[in-house]
NUBASE-862514 format. One record per residue (C-alpha): residue number from 1; residue in three letters; chain; x negated, y, z. Coordinates in Angstrom, 1 decimal, padded with zeros to 4 digits, m for minus. Each point is the difference from the previous one (the first is absolute). Example, Ala and Ser with C-alpha at 12.3 -4.5 7.8 and 13.67 -1.06 7.14 Angstrom:
// NUBASE-862514
[pt 1; ALA; A; [m012.3; m004.5; 007.8]] [pt 2; SER; A; [m001.4; 003.4; m000.7]] 
This chain:
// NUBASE-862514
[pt 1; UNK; A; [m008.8; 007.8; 014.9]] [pt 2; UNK; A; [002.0; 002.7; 000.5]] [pt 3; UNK; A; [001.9; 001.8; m003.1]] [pt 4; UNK; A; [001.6; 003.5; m000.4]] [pt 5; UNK; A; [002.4; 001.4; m001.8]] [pt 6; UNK; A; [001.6; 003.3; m001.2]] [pt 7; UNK; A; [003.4; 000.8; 000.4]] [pt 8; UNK; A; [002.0; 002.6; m001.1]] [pt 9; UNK; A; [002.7; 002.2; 002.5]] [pt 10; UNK; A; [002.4; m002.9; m000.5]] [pt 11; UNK; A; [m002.0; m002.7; 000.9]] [pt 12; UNK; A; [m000.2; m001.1; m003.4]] [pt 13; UNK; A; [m003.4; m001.4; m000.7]] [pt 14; UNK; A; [m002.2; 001.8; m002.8]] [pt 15; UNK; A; [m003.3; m001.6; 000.4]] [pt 16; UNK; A; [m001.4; m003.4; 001.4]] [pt 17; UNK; A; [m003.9; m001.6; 000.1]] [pt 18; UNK; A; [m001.4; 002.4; 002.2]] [pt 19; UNK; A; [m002.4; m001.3; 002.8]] [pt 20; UNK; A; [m001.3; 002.9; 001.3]] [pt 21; UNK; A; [002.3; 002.8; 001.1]] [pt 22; UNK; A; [m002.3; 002.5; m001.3]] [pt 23; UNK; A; [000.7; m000.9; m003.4]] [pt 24; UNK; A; [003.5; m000.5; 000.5]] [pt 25; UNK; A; [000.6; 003.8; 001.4]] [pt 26; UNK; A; [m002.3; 000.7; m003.0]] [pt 27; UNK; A; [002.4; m000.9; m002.4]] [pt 28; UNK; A; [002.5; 001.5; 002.0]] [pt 29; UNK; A; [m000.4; 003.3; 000.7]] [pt 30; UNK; A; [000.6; 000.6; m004.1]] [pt 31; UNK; A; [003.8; m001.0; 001.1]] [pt 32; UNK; A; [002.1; 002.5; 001.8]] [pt 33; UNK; A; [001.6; m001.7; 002.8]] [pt 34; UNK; A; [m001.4; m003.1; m000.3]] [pt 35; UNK; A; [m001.9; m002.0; 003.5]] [pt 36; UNK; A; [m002.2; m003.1; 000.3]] [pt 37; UNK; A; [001.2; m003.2; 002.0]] [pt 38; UNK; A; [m001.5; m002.8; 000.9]] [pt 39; UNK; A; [001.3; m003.0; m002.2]] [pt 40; UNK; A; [002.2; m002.7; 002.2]] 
């Protein structure tokens, strides 16, 4: 199952557990700068 995760302008990850990217860029548009990845 795919997971995603938000990370911030460094790369630095903020939030894990997402598995839907919905949710994920949820959760992240309340974070300036911040994008959604696909967990490796």
């Amino acid at each position: 199952m795919q997971e995603w995760i938000v990370v911030d302008q460094f790369g630095n990850m903020i939030a894990q557990g997402f598995y839907d990217k919905q949710s994920a860029e949820f959760y992240a548009k309340n974070i300036p700068n911040a994008s959604v990845e696909k967990k490796r």
